[in-house]
C-alpha positions as CSV (number, residue, x, y, z in Angstrom):
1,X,30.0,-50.4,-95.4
2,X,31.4,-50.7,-91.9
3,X,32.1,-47.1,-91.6
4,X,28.3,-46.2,-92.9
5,X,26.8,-48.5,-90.0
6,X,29.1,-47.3,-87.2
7,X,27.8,-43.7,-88.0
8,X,24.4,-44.4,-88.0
9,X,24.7,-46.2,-84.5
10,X,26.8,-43.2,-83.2
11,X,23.7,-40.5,-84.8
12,X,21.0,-43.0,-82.6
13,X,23.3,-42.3,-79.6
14,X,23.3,-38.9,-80.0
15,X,20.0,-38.1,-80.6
16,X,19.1,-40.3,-77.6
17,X,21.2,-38.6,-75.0
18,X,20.2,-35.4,-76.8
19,X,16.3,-36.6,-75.6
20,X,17.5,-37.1,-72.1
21,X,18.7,-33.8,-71.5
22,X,16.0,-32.4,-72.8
23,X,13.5,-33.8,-71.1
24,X,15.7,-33.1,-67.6
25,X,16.3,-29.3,-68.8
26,X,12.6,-28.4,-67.9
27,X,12.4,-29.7,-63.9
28,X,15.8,-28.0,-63.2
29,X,15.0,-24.5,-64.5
30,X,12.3,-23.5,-61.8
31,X,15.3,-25.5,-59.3
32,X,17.5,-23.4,-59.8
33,X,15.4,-20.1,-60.2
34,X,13.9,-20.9,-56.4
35,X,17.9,-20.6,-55.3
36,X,18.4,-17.5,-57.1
37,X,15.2,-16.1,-55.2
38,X,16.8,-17.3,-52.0
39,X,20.1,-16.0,-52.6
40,X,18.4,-12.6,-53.2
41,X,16.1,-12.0,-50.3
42,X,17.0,-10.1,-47.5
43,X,17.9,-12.1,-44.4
44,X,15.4,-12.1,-42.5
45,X,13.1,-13.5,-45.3
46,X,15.0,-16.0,-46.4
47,X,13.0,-18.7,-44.0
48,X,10.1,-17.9,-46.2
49,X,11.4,-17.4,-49.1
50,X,13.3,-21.3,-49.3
51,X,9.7,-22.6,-47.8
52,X,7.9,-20.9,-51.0
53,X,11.0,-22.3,-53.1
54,X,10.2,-26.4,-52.3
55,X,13.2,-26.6,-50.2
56,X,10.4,-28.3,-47.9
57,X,8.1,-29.8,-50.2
58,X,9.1,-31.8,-53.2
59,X,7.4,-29.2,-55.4
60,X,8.3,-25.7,-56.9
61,X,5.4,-23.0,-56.5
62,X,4.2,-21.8,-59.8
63,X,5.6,-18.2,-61.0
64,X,3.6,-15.5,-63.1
65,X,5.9,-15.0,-66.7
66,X,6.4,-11.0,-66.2
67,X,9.6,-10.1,-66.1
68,X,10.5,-8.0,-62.6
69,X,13.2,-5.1,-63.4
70,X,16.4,-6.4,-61.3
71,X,16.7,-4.8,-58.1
72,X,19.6,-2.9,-57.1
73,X,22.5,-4.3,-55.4
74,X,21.7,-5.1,-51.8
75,X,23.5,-3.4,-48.1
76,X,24.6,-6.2,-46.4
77,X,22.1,-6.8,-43.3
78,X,23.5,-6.4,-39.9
79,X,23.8,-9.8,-37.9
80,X,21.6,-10.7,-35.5
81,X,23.1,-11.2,-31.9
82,X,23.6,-15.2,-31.6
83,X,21.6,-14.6,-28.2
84,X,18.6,-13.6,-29.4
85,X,16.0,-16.1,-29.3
86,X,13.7,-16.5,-32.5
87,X,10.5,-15.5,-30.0
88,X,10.5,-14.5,-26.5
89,X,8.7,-17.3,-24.0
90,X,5.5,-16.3,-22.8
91,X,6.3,-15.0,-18.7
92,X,4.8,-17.4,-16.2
93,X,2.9,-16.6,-13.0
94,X,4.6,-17.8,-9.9
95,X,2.8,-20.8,-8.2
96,X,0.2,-19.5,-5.0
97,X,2.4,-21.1,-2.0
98,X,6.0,-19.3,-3.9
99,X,8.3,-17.3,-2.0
100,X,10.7,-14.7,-2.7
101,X,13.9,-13.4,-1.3
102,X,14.6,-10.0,-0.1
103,X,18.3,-9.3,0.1
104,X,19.2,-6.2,2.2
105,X,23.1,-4.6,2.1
106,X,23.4,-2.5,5.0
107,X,26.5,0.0,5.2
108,X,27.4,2.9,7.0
109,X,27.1,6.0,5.2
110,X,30.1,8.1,5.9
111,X,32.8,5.1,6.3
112,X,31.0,2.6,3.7
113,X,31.7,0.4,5.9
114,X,29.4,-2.9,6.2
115,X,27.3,-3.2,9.1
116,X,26.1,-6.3,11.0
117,X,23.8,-6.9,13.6
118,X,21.4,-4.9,12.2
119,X,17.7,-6.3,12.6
120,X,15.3,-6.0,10.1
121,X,12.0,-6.8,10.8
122,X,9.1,-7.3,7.9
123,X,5.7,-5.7,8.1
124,X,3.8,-4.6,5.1
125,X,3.1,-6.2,1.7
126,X,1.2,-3.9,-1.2
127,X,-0.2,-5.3,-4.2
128,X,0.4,-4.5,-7.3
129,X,-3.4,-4.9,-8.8
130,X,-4.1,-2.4,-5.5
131,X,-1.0,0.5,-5.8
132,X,-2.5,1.9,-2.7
133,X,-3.5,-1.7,-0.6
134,X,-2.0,-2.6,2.8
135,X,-1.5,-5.8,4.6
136,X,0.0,-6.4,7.8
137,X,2.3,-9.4,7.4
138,X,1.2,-13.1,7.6
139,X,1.9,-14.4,11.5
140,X,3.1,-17.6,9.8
141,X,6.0,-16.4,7.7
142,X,9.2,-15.6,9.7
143,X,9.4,-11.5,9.7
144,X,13.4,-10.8,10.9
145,X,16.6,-11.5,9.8
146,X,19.8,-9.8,11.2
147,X,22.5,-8.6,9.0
148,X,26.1,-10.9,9.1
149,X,29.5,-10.0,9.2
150,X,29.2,-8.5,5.7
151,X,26.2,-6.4,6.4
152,X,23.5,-8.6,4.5
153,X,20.6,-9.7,5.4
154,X,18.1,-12.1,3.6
155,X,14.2,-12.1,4.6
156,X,11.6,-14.8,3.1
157,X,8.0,-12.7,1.9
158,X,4.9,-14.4,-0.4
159,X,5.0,-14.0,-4.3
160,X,1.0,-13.3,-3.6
161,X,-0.7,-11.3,-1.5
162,X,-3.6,-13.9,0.5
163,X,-3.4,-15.7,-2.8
164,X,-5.1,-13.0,-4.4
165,X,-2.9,-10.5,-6.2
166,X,1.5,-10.3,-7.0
167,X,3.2,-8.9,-4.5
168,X,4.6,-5.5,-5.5
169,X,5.8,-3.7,-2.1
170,X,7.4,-5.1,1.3
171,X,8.3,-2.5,3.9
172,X,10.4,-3.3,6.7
173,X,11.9,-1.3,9.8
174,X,15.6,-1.7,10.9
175,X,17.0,-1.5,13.9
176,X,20.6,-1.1,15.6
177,X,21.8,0.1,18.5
178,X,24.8,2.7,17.0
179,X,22.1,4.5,14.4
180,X,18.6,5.9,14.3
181,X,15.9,3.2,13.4
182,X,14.3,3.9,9.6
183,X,11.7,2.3,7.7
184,X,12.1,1.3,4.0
185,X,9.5,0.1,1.7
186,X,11.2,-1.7,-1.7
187,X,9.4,-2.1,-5.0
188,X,9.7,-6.0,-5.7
189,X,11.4,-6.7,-9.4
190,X,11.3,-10.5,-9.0
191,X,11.3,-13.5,-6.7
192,X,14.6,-12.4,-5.9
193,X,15.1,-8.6,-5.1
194,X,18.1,-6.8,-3.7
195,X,18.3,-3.3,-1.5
196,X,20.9,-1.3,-0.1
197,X,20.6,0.9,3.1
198,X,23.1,3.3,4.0
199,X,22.9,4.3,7.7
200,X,24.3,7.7,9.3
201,X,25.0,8.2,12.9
202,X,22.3,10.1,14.7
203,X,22.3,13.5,16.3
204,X,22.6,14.2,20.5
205,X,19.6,15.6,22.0
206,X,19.9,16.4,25.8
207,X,15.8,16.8,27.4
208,X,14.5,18.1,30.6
209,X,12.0,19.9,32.2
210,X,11.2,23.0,34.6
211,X,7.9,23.5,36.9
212,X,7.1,27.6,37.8
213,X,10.6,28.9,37.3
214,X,13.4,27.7,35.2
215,X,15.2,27.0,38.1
216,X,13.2,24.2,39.4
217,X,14.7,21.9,36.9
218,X,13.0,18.7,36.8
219,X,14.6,15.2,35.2
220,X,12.6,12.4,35.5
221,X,10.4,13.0,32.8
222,X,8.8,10.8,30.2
223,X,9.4,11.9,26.3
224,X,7.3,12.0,23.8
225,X,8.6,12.0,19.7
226,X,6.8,12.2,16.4
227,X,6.4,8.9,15.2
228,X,9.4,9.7,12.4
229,X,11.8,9.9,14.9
230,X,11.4,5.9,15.4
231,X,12.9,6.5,19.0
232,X,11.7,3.9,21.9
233,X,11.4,5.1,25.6
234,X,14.7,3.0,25.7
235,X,17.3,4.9,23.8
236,X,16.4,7.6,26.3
237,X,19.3,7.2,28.9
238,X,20.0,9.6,32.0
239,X,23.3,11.3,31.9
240,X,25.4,12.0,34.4
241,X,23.6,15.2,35.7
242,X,20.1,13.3,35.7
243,X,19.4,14.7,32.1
244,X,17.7,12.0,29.8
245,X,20.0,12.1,26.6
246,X,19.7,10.0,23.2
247,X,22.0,9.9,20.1
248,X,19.8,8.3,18.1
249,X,17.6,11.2,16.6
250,X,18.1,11.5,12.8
251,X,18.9,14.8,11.0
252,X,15.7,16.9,10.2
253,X,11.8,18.4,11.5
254,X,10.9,16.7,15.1
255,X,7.9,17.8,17.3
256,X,8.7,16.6,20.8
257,X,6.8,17.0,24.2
258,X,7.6,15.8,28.0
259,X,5.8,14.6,30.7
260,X,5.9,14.5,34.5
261,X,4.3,13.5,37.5
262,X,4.7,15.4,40.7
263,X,5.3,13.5,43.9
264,X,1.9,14.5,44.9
265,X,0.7,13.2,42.1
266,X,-0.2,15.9,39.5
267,X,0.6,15.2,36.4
268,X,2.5,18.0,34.2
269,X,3.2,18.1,30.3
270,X,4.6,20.6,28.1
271,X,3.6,22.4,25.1
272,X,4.9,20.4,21.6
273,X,8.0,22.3,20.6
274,X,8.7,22.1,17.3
275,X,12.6,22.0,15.9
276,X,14.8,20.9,13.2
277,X,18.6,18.7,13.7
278,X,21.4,19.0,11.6
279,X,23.3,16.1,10.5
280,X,25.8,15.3,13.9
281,X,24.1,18.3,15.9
282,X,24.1,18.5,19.5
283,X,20.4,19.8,21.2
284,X,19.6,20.2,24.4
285,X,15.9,21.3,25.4
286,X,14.6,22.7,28.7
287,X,10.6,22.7,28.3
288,X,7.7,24.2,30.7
289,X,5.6,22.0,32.2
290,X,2.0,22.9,32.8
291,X,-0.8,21.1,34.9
292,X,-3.0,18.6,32.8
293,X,-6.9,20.4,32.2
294,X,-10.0,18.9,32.5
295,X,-12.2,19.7,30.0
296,X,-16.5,19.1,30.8
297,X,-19.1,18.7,28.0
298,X,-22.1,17.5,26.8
299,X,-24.5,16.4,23.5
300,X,-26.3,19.2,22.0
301,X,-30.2,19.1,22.9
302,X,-31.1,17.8,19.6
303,X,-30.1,14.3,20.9
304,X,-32.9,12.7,23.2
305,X,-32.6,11.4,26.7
306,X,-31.3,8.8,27.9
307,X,-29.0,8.3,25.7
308,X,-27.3,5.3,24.8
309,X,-23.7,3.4,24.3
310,X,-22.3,6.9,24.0
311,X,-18.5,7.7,23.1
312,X,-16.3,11.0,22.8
313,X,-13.0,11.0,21.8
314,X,-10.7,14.2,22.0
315,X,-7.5,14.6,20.1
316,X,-5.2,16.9,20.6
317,X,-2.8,17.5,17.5
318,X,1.0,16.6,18.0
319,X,3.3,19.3,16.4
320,X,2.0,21.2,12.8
321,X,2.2,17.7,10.7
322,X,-1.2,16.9,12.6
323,X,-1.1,13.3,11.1
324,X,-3.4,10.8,12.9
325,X,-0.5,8.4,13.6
326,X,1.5,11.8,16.1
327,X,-2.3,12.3,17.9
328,X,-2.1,12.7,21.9
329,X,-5.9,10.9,22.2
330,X,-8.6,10.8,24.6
331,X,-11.7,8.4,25.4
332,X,-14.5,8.8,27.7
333,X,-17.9,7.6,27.7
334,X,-21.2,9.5,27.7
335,X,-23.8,9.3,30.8
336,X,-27.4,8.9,29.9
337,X,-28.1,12.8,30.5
338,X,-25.9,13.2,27.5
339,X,-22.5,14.8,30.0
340,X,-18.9,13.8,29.7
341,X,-15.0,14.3,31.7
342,X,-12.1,14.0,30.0
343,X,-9.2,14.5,32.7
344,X,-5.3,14.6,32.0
345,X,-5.3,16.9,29.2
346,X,-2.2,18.6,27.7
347,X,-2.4,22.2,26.3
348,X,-2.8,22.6,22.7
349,X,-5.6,22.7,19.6
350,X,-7.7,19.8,20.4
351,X,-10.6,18.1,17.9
352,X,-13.4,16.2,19.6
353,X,-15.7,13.3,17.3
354,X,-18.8,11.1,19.4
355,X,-21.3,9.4,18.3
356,X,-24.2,7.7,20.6
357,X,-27.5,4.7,18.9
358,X,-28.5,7.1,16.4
359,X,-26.6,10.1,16.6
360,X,-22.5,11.4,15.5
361,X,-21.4,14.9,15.7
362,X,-20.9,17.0,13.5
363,X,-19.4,20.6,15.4
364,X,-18.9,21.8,18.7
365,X,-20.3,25.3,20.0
366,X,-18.4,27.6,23.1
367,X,-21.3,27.5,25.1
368,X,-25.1,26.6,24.6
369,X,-26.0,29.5,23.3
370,X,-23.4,30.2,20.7
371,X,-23.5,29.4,17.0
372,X,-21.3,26.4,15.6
373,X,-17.8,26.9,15.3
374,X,-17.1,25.4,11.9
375,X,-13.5,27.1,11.1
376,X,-13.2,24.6,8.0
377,X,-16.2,22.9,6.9
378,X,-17.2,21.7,10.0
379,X,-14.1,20.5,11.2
380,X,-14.9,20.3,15.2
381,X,-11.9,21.8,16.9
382,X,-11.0,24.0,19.5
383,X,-8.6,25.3,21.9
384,X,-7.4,24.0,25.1
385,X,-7.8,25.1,28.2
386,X,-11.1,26.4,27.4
387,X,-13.4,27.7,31.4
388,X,-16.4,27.1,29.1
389,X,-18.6,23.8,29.0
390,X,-18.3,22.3,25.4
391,X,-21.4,21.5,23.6
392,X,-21.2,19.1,20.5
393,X,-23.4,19.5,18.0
394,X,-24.7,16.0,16.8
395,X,-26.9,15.0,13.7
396,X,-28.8,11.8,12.9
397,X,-26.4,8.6,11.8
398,X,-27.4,6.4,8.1
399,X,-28.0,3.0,7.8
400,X,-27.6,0.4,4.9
401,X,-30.2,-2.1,4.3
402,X,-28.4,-5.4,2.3
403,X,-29.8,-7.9,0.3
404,X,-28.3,-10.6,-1.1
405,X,-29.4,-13.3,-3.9
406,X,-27.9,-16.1,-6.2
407,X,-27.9,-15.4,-10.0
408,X,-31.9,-16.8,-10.0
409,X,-32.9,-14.3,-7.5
410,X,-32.6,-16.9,-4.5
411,X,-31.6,-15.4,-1.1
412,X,-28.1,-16.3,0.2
413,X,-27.9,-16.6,3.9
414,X,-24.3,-16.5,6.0
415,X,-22.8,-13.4,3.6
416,X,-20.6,-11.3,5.6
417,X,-21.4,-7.8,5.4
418,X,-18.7,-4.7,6.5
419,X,-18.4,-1.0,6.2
420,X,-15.2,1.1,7.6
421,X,-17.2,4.2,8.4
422,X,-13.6,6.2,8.1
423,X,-15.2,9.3,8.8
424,X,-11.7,11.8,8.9
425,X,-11.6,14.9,10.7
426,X,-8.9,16.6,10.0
427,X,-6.7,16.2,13.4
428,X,-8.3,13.0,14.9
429,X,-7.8,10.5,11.9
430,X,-10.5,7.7,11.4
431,X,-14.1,7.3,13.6
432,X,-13.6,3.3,13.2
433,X,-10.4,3.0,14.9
434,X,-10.6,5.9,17.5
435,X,-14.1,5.2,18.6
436,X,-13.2,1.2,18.8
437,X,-16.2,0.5,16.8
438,X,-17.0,-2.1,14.4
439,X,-19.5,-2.2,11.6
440,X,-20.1,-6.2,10.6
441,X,-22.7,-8.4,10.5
442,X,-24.0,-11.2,8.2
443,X,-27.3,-11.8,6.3
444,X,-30.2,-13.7,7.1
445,X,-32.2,-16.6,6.0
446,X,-34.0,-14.1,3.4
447,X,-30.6,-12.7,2.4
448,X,-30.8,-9.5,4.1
449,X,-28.8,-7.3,6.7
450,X,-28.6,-4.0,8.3
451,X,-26.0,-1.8,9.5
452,X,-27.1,1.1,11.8
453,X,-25.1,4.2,13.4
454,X,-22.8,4.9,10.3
455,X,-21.5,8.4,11.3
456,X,-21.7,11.1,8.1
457,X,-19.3,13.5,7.5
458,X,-19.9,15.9,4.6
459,X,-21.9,15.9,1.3
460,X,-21.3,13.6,-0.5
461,X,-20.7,11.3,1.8
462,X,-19.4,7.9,0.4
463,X,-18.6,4.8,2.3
464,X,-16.5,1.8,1.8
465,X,-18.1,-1.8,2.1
466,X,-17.4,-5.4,1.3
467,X,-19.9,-8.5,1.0
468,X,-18.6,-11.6,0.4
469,X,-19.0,-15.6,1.5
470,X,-16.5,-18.8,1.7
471,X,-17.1,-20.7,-1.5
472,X,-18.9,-17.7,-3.7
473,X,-18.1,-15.1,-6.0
474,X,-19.6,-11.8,-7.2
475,X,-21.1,-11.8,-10.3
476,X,-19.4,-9.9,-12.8
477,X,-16.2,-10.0,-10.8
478,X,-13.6,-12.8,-10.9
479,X,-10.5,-11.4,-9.1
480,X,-11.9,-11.1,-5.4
481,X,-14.3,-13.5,-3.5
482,X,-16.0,-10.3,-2.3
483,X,-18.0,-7.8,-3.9
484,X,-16.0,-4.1,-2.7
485,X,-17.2,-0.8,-3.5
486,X,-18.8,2.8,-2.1
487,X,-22.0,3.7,-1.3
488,X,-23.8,6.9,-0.6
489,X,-24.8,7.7,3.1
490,X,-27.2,10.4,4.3
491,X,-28.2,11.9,8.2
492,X,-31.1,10.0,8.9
493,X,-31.2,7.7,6.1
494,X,-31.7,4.5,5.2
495,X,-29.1,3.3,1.8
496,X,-30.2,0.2,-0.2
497,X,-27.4,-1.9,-1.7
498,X,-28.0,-5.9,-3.6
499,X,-25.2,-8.1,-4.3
500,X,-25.5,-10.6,-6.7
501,X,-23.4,-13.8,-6.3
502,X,-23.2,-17.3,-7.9
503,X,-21.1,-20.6,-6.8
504,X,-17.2,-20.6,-7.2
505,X,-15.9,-22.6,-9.6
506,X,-13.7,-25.9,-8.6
């Protein structure tokens, strides 16, 4: 009887543990098919794959009943580097008022030697919105630094450009009294930006001059270099025999010239001779000089009498380069009756630009009664000496009428308004510097201005402007504070331009 009971208790204990594991089969199933899934997915989506599985939630996702073939066996995937973050930081924009550092390692070419006491002075920025921008460098900011016992130098320059764009570009020039100056301009990587500069001993060059006959040497004569050569009136020193003498002229092209003034004060230059140094050549140059020329002129008769605030300027090129920044150039004014001097002129091909209220030129003729002399599209050159009175040709100059209004069409008074008239001949460079003119002004009460006497040059003819005020910006633009662009100019015409501006945001 015993035996019967103690089975029948062990049968209700079986069956009841037998109902517990049952009931626990079903939960762990899906468990433990999620870690198969992980176990099987490549690496890089496991993350995903563990997520989908409930290793982050308390549930399993649901799963379609098809059976999936079983994939082949998979290549083990290669390791990630342990440096490599999970997702790059977005870059950050240095702060307005940031500086960076320039580092400069200066070393001598041939020895690779360091080199201090070198002295590098700042000048430029570019920036990188504007590849082809400019700035001359802030007064404020601290522009040298000399190079230590180990031939570096460190210089300070803005992250931004007057707060308005990254600075890409610094250029400085270095100095020293052993080697030729050089300029450099370095592309900017970062706020902190390193350069090296390898300098290289200059070559000797021995100059003097000779009046009538070569055997009237003179000495005391005043050189002129291309602007390349980076040479100062002061590395010019007089050698024993009187000869002025430098070693600091750099290998490769020069265009050089002299001058001298007689004791009875006539003043002499040469011809620019043209030449080409070696690296470590020795030179020495024995030039003509030749009296300075007069040259007389006048405005065409197109122009009426009297005429007013009237200008010429006459350039004449300095070696074959004939870039603006190695001109020999010469101002005069105009008298009423239109006639001009221009003493103290070198021999040479000289160009001539003028403008008078109203009037610019546009040619120049060998006498009155000669056609224009347009060689290259009206380019207004010529040869000196010249017996003959030049006559300029002149046309009338544009204007542009402005008008500037708020977003509801009221008029905004106080805008600053400026052109840069650059028209470029091809010898004398830019109208606005060489004629020391300026075209500015600012609008009324009704939101207008004018600019007048905007010399023309060619067909088209377009013209750089800017319009802007403190505290507004341009509709349409939201970089600048000024609206910047070109407009159209015609002889004798009047150009129409409207600006559109609204209130700056705080």
């Amino acid at each position: 009887m015993k035996s019967r009971i103690y089975a029948l208790v062990c049968a209700v204990v079986l069956a009841l543990l037998a109902a517990i594991w049952w009931s626990t089969r079903g939960s762990s199933e899906p468990r433990d098919e999620a870690v198969r899934a992980v176990a099987a997915a490549p690496n890089d989506e496991r993350t995903d794959a563990a997520l989908e599985a409930g290793a982050a939630t308390p549930r399993a996702p649901e799963r379609t009943a098809e059976v999936a073939p079983e994939p082949p066996p998979l290549a083990p995937a290669p390791a990630a580097p342990e440096s490599a973050p999970a997702s790059a930081p977005a870059s950050e924009l240095p702060p307005k008022d940031a500086f960076g550092e320039l580092v400069v390692h200066v070393h001598d070419k041939q020895s690779a030697r360091a080199v201090p006491d070198a002295t590098l002075r700042l000048y430029m920025l570019r920036r990188g919105d504007e590849p082809g921008s400019a700035y001359f460098w802030p007064e404020h900011i601290p522009a040298e630094a000399v190079t230590d016992a180990s031939g570096t130098a460190r210089l300070r320059y803005p992250a931004w450009v007057a707060g308005a764009g990254l600075t890409s570009k610094v250029a400085f020039v270095l100095k020293h009294p052993e080697y030729p100056s050089r300029e450099e301009e370095v592309e900017i990587t970062g706020l902190s930006t390193e350069h090296s500069v390898e300098l290289e001993y200059g070559c000797y060059l021995v100059v003097s001059g000779w009046v009538g006959d070569p055997t009237h040497a003179v000495y005391d004569v005043t050189v002129k270099m291309d602007d390349e050569a980076k040479i100062q009136a002061s590395d010019w020193i007089a050698g024993r025999d009187g000869r002025l003498a430098t070693n600091r002229a750099k290998a490769g092209p020069h265009a050089l010239s002299i001058a001298w003034v007689s004791p009875q004060q006539q003043r002499y230059e040469s011809r620019v001779v043209e030449f080409a140094l070696t690296s470590g050549e020795q030179r020495e140059l024995s030039l003509e000089l030749l009296p300075t020329l007069t040259l007389r002129g006048r405005f065409d008769d197109a122009v009426p009498r009297p005429i007013a605030n009237g200008a010429v300027m006459i350039a004449v090129a300095f070696g074959g380069s004939r870039a603006a920044t190695s001109l020999r150039a010469y101002r005069t004014d105009v008298a009423s009756d239109g006639r001009f001097e221009i003493a103290g002129l070198p021999h040479g091909r000289a160009e001539v630009i003028a403008i008078c209220d109203g009037w610019s030129s546009t040619g120049v003729r060998i006498a009155a009664t000669e056609e224009l002399d347009y060689e290259r599209d009206g380019n207004q050159e010529f040869e000196l000496p010249r017996e003959s009175e030049l006559v300029i040709a002149m046309q009338p100059t544009a204007a542009v009428e402005l008008e500037v209004v708020d977003e509801g069409g009221a008029p905004i008074a106080e805008a600053d308004f400026a052109m840069w008239p650059n028209v470029h001949w091809d010898a004398c460079g830019y109208s606005t510097f060489f004629l020391e003119r300026q075209w500015s002004t600012q609008t009324d009460s009704s939101g207008h201005a004018r600019l007048e006497n905007l010399p023309v040059k060619g067909s088209p003819c377009r013209e750089g402007y800017s319009v802007g005020k403190r505290g507004w910006l341009p509709v349409g633009e939201a970089r600048d504070e000024s609206a910047a662009g070109e407009i159209e100019l015609e002889p004798g015409r009047t150009a129409s331009l409207r600006v559109v501006m609204k209130p700056k945001a705080d």
